[in-house]
Every structure is written in structure tokens, then in C-alpha cells.
C-alpha positions as CSV (number, residue, x, y, z in Angstrom):
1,X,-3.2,4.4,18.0
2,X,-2.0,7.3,16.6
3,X,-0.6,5.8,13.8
4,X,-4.2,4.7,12.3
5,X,-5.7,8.2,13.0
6,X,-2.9,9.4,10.7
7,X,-3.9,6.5,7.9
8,X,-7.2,7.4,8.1
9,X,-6.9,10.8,7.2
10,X,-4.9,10.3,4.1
11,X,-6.0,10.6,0.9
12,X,-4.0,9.8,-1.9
13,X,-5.0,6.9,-5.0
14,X,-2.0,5.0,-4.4
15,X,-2.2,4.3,-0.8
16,X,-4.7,2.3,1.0
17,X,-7.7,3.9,2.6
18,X,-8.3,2.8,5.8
19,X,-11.9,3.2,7.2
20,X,-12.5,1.9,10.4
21,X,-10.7,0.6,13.4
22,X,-12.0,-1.5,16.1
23,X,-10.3,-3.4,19.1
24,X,-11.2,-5.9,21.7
25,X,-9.5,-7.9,24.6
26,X,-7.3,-9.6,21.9
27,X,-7.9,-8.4,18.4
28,X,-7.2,-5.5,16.6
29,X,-9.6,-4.5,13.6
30,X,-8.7,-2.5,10.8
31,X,-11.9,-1.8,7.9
32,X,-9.8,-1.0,4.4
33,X,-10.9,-0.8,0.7
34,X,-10.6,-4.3,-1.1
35,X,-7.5,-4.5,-2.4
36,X,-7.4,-8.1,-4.3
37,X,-4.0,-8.3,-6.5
38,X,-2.0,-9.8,-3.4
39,X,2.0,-8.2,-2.7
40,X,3.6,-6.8,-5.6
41,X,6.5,-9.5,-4.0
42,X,4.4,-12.3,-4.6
43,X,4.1,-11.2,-8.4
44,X,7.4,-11.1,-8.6
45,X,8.3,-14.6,-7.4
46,X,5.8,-15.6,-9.8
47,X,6.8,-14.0,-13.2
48,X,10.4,-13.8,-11.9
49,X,10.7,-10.1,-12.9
50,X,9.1,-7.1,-14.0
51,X,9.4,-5.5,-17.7
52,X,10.7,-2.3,-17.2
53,X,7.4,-0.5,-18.3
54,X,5.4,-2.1,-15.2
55,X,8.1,-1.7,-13.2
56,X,8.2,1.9,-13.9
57,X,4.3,2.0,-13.8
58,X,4.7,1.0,-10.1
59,X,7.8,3.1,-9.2
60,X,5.9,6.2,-10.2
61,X,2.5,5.6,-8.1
62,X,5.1,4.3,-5.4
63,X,7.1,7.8,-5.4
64,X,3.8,10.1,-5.8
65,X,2.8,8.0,-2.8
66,X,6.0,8.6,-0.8
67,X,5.9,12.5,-1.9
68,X,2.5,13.0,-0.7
69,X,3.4,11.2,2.7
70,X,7.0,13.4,3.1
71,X,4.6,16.5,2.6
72,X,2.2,15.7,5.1
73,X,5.8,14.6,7.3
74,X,4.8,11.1,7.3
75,X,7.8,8.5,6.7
76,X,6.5,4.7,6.1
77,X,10.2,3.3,6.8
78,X,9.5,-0.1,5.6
79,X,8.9,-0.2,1.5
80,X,9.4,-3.1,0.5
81,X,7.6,-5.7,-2.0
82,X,5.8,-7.4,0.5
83,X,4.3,-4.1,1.5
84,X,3.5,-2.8,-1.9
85,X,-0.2,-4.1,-2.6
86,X,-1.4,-4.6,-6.2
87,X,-5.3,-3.8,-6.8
88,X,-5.8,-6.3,-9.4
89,X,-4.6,-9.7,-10.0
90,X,-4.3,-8.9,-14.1
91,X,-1.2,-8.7,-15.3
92,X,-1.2,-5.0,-15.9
């Protein structure tokens, strides 16, 4: 529980807001902003690789993101592509 009162008070454009959380007898809820591009892992699979200027496009939000987390002395511990969501499914 304390881990999603700590998403919800970040605020940062690189890391998903979280809005609302709900729980019942056997589900747990969780209200985020739409985020429609799928796993940045998936894109990978799909193109087989990034060119270097999208990959460094999404290694700079991801370190702002990280930054802004290690200042507020929040770790995430698990970054990985299957964690990294893109907001669009373009290719840019």
C-alpha cells in the first residue's frame, strides 16, 4: 500500500501517473493515464533493434526519470524493457 501512495504523488513526464486505487476481496485496482504504445520490449522484438537516435531518445527520459526518483529516494529496482512503456504506437 505504501508503494502506490508514493506513485501517486510523483510527478515527473516520463513516469506514469497513477490516479486512483481501489481494492476488493480479490482484485486490486489501479486508475493510470492511457498509455497506448505497449513495452518498449515488444518494439524491440518487433523492429529487432533501435537506431541509436531513439535509443538515445529513450535513455535520456529513462535517466531524467531515474534521477527524479533517486532525489525523491525512490529506487524502481526492476528497469527493464518490459517495464519501459511507450506512449504511442508510431515509430518515433
Amino acid at each position: 500500500m505504501s508503494e502506490i501512495e508514493i506513485l501517486k504523488q510523483l510527478d515527473h513526464p516520463n513516469i506514469v501517473k497513477i490516479y486512483e486505487f481501489y481494492q476488493d476481496k480479490y482484485n486490486f485496482y489501479l486508475i493510470t493515464e492511457y498509455i497506448e504504445g505497449g513495452e518498449l520490449f515488444d518494439k524491440i522484438v518487433k523492429n529487432k533493434y533501435l537506431k541509436e537516435d531513439k535509443a538515445m531518445k529513450i535513455m535520456k527520459q529513462l535517466l531524467s526519470a531515474v534521477t527524479y526518483c533517486h532525489k525523491k529516494k525512490i529506487v524502481h529496482r526492476d528497469l527493464k524493457p518490459e517495464n519501459l512503456l511507450l506512449v504511442n504506437k508510431s515509430n518515433d
